[in-house]
N, C-alpha and C positions, 0 to 999 in steps of 0.2 A: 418522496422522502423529505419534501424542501420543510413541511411541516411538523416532523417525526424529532419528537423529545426538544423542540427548539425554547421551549421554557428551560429546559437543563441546558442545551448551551451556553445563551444568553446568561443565565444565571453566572455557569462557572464561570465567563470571562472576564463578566463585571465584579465577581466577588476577588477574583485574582490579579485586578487589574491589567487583565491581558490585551494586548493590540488586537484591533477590529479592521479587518475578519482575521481571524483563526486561519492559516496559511498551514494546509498538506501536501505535503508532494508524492507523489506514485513512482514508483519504481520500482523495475521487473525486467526481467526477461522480454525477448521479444515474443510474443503467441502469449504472455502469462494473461492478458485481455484487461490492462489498464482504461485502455477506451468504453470498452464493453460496460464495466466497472463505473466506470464515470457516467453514463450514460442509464443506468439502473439505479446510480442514487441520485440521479437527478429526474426519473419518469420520463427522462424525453433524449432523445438524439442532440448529442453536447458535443460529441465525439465522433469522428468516423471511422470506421472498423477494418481495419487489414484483412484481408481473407486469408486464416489457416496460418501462416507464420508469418504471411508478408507484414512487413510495419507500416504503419501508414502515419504514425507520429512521427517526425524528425525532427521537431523543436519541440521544446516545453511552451505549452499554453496554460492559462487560469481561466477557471469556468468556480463562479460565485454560487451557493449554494443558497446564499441568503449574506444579511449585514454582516451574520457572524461567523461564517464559514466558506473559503474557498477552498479548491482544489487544483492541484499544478497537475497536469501529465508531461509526461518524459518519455523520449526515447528507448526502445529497452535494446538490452545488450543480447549479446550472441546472434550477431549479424554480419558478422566477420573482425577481424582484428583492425584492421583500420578503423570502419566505421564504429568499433567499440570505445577505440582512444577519444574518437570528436564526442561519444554519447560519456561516456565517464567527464571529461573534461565538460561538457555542458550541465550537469548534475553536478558539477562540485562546484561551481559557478553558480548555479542557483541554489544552492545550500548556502553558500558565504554571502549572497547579497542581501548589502544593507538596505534596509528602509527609511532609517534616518542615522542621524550620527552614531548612537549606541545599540542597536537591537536589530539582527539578521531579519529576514522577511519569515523563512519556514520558521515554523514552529513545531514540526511533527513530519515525518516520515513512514511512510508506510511501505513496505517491501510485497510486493504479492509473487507471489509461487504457482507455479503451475499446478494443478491439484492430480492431471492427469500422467504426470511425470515423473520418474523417481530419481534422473538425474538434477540434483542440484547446485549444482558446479556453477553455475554461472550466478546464481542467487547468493550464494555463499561467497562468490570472489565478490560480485556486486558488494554484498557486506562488508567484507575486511579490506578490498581495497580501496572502496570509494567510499561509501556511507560513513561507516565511522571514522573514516580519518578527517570527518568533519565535522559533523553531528554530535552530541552529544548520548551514548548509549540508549537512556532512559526516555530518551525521543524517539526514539525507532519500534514498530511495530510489525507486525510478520500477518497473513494473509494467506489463503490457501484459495486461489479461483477454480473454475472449471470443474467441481465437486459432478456434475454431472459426466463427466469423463472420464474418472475413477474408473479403476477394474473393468478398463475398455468401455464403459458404457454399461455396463452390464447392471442390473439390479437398481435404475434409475426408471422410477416409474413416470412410464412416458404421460399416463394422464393426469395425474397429481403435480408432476411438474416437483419432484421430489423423490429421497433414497429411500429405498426401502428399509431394513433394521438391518442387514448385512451390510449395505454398502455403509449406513450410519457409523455401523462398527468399525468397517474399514477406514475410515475418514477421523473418527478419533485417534486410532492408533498412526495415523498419519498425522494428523496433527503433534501427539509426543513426539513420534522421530525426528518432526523435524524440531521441536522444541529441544531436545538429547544432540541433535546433530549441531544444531547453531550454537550451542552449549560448546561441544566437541570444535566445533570445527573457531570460535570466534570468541571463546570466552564469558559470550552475551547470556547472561539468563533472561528469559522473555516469557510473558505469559504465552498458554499453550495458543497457537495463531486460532481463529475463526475460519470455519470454512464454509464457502458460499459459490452459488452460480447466478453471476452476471447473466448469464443468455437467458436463463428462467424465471430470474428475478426469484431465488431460491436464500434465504435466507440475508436478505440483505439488511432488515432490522436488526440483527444480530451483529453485521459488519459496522452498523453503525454506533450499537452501544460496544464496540470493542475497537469504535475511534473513541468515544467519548470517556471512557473511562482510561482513557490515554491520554486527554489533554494535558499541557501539560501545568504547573502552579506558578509560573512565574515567566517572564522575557527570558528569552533567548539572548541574551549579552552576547556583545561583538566579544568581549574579554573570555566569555567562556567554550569557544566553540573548539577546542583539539579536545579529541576525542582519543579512540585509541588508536597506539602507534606499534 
């Protein structure tokens, strides 16, 4: 993907004046496959992969995509209460750090969800209690991974590497809910999230122009970052 729409990045950054690179950060759940993720829009192993829920992230790393684009991983939450406080406090720390005097480093936030999941509890607390009490709302974006794990596995064509029109359907209306539910539960309206699989390399051009049409139009001002309280 390192070459995928990179005229349009380049483009928006320079027409916006924006800081080079473009700084995202990932955050999720632990199992939601941030590494995986990282490692499918990059074509190569960036990331090492936890087996099944174990973490294998425990600090935030940055892995460059190109001049114009990096990516942070992060810890994810729901690994027990202690190690949740060091993983929220580590993520609110790299959301507020500065790069020079005036202008935070993230520029954009990306939350991913588990796709095979229906509890969202930990995505949603990640939201309200940590993300935007830093962040800027209109900076945050929503993500559905694991699309291949949906309705158990079921109706995921194993040789295409892709859902068939039922699980498609199931995966839309998953997407609204969770649009309806973060609505519900945070006040956020957000476009309806993308959803994709990391492990099949399953729509990942699609995850990409649903960062891009996210960037965002101007710095991140140290003066503007409370979000909601």
């Amino acid at each position: 993907m390192k070459n995928y729409r990179f005229q349009d990045i380049q483009s928006h950054i320079r027409r916006h004046g924006l800081l080079t690179p473009l700084d995202v950060l990932l955050v999720g759940g632990t199992g939601t496959g941030k590494s995986s993720t990282l490692n499918a829009l990059f074509d190569s192993t960036v990331a090492k992969v936890g087996e099944g829920v174990t973490p294998e992230t425990q600090h935030i790393s940055a892995h460059s995509l190109h001049d114009y684009l990096r990516f942070h991983d992060s810890a994810g939450l729901g690994d027990g209460k202690e190690n949740d406080l060091i993983h929220a406090k580590n993520i609110t720390w790299e959301l507020q750090k500065v790069c020079n005097t005036d202008y935070h480093l993230i520029d954009l936030t990306m939350v991913l969800l588990d796709g095979s999941s229906r509890d969202l509890g930990t995505a949603f607390q990640l939201l309200e209690s940590v993300v935007l009490k830093v962040i800027e709302p209109q900076r945050v974006i929503v993500a559905i991974n694991q699309a291949d794990m949906a309705m158990k596995g079921r109706y995921w064509n194993a040789r295409d590497h892709k859902p068939d029109s039922t699980l498609v359907s199931f995966l839309e209306e998953q997407a609204y809910s969770v649009q309806r539910r973060i609505n519900e539960s945070t006040g956020l309206t957000i476009d309806k999230p993308v959803y994709y699989s990391a492990k099949f390399n399953y729509n990942i051009q699609a995850l990409v122009d649903h960062i891009i049409k996210h960037f965002p139009t101007s710095r991140r001002w140290i003066g503007n970052s409370t979000a909601i309280n």
